[in-house]
C-alpha positions in Angstrom: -8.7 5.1 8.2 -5.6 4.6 6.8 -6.2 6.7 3.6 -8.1 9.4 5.7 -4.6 9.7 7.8 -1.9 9.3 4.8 -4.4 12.3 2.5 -4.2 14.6 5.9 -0.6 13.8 6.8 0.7 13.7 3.6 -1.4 16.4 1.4 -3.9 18.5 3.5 -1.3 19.4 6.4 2.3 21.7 4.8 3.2 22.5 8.2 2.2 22.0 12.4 0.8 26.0 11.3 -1.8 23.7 9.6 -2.9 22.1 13.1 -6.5 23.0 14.3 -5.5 21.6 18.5 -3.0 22.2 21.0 -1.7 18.7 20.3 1.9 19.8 18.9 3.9 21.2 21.3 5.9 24.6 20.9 9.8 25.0 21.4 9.9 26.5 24.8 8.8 23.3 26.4 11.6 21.6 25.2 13.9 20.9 27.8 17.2 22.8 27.6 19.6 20.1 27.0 17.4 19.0 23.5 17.5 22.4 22.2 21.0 22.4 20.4 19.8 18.6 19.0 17.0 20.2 17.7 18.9 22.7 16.3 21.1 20.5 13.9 18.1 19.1 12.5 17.3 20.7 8.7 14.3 22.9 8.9 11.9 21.7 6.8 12.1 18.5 8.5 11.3 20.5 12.2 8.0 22.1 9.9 6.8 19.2 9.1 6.8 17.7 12.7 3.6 16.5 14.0 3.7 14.8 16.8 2.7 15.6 20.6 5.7 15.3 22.8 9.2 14.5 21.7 9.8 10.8 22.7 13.4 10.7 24.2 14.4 9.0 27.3 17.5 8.9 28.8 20.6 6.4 28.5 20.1 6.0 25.1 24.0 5.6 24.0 24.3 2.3 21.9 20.9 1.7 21.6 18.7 0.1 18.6 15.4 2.4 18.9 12.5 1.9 16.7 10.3 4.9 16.0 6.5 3.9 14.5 4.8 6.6 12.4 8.7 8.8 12.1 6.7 10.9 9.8 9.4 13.3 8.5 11.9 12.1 10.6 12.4 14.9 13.5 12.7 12.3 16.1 14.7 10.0 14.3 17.3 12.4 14.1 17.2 13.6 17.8 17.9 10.2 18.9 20.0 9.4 16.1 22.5 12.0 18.1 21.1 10.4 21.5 22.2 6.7 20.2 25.3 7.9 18.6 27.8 6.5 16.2 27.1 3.0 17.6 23.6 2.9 17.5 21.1 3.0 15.8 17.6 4.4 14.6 15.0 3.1 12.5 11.7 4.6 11.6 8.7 3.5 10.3 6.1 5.5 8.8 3.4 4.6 5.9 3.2 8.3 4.1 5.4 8.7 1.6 5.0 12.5 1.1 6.2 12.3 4.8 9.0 9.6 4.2 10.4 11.7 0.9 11.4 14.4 3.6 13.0 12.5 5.9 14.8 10.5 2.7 15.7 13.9 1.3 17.6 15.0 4.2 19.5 12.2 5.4 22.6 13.4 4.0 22.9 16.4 5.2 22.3 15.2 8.9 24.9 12.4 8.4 27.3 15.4 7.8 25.9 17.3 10.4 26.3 14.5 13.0 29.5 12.8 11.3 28.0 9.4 11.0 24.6 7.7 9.5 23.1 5.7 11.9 19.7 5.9 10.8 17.4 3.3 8.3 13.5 4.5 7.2 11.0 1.7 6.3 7.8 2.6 4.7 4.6 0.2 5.9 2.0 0.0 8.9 2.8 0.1 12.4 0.1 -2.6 12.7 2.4 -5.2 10.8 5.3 -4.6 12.0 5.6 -8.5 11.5 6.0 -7.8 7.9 8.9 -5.1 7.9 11.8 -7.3 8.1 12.5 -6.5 11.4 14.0 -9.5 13.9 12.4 -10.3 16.8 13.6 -9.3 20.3 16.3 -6.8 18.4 15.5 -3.2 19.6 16.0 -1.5 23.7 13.4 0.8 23.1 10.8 1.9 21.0 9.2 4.9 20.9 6.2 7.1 19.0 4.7 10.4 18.8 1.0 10.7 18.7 0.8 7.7 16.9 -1.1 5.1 18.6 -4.1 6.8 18.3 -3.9 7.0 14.2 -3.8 3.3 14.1 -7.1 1.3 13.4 -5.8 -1.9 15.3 -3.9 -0.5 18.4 -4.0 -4.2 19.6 -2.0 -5.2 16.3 0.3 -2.1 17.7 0.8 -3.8 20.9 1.7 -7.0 19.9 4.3 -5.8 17.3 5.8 -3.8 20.2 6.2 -6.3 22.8 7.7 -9.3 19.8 10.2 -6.2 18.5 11.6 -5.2 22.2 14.7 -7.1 23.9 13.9 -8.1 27.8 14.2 -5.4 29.5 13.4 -3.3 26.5 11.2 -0.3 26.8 8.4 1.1 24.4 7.8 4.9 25.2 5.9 7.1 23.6 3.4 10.3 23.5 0.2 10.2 22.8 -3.8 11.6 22.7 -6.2 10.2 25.3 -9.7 11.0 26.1 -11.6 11.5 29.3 -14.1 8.8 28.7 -14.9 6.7 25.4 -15.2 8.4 22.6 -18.8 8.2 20.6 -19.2 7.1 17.0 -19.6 10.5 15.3 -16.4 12.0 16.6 -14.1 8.7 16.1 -15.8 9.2 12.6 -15.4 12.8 11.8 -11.8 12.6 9.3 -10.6 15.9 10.8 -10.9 14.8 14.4 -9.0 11.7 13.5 -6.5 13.2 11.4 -6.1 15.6 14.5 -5.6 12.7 16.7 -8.5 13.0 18.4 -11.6 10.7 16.8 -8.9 7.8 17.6 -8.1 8.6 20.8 -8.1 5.6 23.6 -10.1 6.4 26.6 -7.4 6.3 29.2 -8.3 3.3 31.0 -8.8 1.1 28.1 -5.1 1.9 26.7 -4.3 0.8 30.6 -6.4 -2.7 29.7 -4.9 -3.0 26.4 -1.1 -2.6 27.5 -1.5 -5.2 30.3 -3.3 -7.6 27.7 -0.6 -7.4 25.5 2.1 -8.2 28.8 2.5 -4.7 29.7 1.8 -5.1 33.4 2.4 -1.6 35.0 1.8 1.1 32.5 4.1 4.6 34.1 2.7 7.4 33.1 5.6 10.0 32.9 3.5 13.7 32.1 0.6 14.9 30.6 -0.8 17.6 29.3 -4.7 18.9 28.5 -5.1 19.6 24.9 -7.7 22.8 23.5 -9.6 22.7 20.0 -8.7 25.9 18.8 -11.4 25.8 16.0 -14.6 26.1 17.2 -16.7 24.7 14.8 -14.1 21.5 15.8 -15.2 22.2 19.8 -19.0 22.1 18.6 -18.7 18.8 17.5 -16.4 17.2 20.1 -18.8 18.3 23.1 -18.1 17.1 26.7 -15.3 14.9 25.6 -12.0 16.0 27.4 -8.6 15.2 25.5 -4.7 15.0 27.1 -1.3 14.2 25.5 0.4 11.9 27.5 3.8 10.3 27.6 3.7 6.5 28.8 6.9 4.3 29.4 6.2 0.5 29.0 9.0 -2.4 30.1 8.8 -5.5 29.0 9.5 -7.6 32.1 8.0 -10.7 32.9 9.0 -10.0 37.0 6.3 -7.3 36.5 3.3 -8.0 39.0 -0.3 -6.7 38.5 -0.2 -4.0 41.1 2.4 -2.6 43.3 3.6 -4.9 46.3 5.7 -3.6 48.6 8.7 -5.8 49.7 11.1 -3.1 51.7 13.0 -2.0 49.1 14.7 1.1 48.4 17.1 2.5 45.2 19.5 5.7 45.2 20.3 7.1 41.9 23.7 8.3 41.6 23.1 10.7 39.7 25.4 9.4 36.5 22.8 9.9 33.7 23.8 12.4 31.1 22.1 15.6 31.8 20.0 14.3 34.7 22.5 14.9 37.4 20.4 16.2 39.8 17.2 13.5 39.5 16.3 11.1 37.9 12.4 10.9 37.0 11.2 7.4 36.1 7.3 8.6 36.1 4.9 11.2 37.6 5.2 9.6 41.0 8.7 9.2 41.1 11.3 11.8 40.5 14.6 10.0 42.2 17.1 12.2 43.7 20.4 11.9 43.8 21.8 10.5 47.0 19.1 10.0 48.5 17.2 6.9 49.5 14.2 6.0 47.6 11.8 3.5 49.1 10.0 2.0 45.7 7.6 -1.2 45.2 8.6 -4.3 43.5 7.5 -3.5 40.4 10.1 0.2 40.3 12.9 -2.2 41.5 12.5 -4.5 38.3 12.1 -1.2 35.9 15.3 0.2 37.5 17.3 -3.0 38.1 16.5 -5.2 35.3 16.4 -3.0 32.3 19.6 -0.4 31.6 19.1 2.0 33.7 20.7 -0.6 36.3 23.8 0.5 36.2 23.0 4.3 37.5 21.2 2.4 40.6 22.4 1.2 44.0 19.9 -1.3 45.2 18.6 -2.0 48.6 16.7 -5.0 49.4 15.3 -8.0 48.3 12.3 -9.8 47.7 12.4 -12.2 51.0 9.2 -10.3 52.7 6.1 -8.9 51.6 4.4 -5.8 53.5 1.6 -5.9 51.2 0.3 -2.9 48.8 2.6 -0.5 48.3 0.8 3.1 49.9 -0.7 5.3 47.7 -1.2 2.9 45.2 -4.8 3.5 42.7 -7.4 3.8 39.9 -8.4 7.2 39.6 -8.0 9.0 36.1 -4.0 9.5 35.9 -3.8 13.2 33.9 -4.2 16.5 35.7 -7.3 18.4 34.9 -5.0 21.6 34.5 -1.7 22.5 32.3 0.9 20.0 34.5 5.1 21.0 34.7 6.6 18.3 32.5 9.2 16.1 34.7 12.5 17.4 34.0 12.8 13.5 32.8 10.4 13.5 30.4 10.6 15.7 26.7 7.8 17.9 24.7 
């Protein structure tokens, strides 16, 4: 699998024109405020983007963020700006043809941004063990469309949760199907170089990330994707695809489902261009102001990771109600086109 992906990524596909799905995302679903960091980034690294979302979550000033499978290097140097002069970005990818663009251009976005805050490592998301990279040394990781590329998304896991600091937080974008996916489409090398043959059925990625300590998967927007070739949709059948942007913490308070305890939060509306909201996941878009009731497990994400600061918290953890209401199991993504959260990035 790994050769199928590096010969597509790095040989077959020249540009996201190249793309036979819906997967990539176009400009005007970029949220406003990311347009002008877009915009500094040198355009054959934007052509070569291939990802579907762009993985950028707020309150990232001073961060160390990790990117696995950077490919060219488009989101690198988004966040690069995001992390600033004190942080820092470093991307993994295992293409070369990909790496060699984002190498090639480095210079010219240091100018552009006044600083270099950015490193690229070439090897396998799936050894991240072998990189270099210490332990418990980055806030948040993030990929785009990744995952699903990866033969051992257990290896993934691990790697993620041993590279994140307590209270770190991996989020990323990527493909998930409607049901398991059979043996002749997680074969077929253009379906998997699309990102669909590899493709987690949604509630074994939701297994997986609580294996691997990952108790209370958020899923922040979704998308359904189209096969635009139809020879592609012949061969794919009833099978139903979405890109989907998750948010992972790694916090041990975490509990299995969400218990409700009496406890409220109100934003205060200090995040950089979120002054209005603040949207944490699908389910909760924060307002400013305004008290929030939230379960346990949204008090930890808010109050033990850095978006604490940016919080006023009510409540503690003296007396249990029970299950938080409206908790459940059903499939997460909306069967029709869904408004990404104005917290959440294409």
């Amino acid at each position: 699998m790994h050769d199928i992906v590096q010969d597509y990524y790095g040989r077959q596909l020249q540009s996201t024109a190249d793309l036979k799905t819906t997967a990539c995302c176009d400009i005007s679903q970029v949220p406003e405020w990311l347009k002008p960091l877009l915009a500094r980034i040198h355009p054959e690294v934007l052509s070569r983007y291939y990802g579907c979302g762009l993985v950028c979550p707020p309150v990232l000033a001073g961060c160390r963020v990790l990117d696995l499978g950077c490919g060219s290097g488009r989101d690198v140097y988004a966040l690069a700006q995001l992390v600033g002069a004190s942080g820092q970005v470093v991307g993994v990818d295992m293409t070369d043809e990909q790496l060699a663009v984002a190498e090639r251009h480095r210079g010219h976005q240091a100018q552009a941004f006044g600083y270099d805050n950015v490193r690229f490592v070439q090897g396998y998301i799936e050894r991240l063990d072998e990189l270099g990279l210490a332990p418990a040394s980055f806030d948040v990781i993030v990929s785009n469309c990744v995952v699903n590329l990866s033969p051992d998304k257990a290896a993934v896991m691990r790697g993620v949760q041993h590279l994140l600091k307590p209270g770190g937080e991996f989020y990323f974008s990527d493909v998930y199907a409607d049901r398991r996916v059979p043996e002749a489409v997680r074969n077929d090398p253009v379906l998997y170089g699309e990102c669909l043959g590899g493709a987690l059925y949604w509630n074994d990625f939701l297994r997986l990330a609580r294996l691997h300590g990952f108790a209370d998967p958020r899923l922040v927007d979704d998308r359904p994707l189209a096969v635009t070739d139809p020879a592609l949709a012949a061969r794919i059948g009833p099978l139903n695809f979405y890109s989907a942007t998750w948010r992972l913490f790694k916090l041990d308070a975490l509990e299995s489902a969400c218990e409700d305890y009496g406890q409220a939060v109100v934003y205060l509306g200090s995040m950089a261009a979120h002054p209005d909201r603040f949207v944490l996941d699908k389910h909760h878009a924060i307002e400013t102001g305004r008290v929030f009731p939230v379960c346990g497990n949204t008090w930890h994400m808010l109050q033990g990771t850095r978006f604490a600061p940016h919080f006023q918290f009510i409540g503690n953890f003296d007396r249990h109600y029970g299950l938080f209401e409206g908790c459940g199991s059903s499939m997460p993504f909306d069967a029709h086109s869904a408004t990404p959260a104005s917290g959440a990035c294409c």
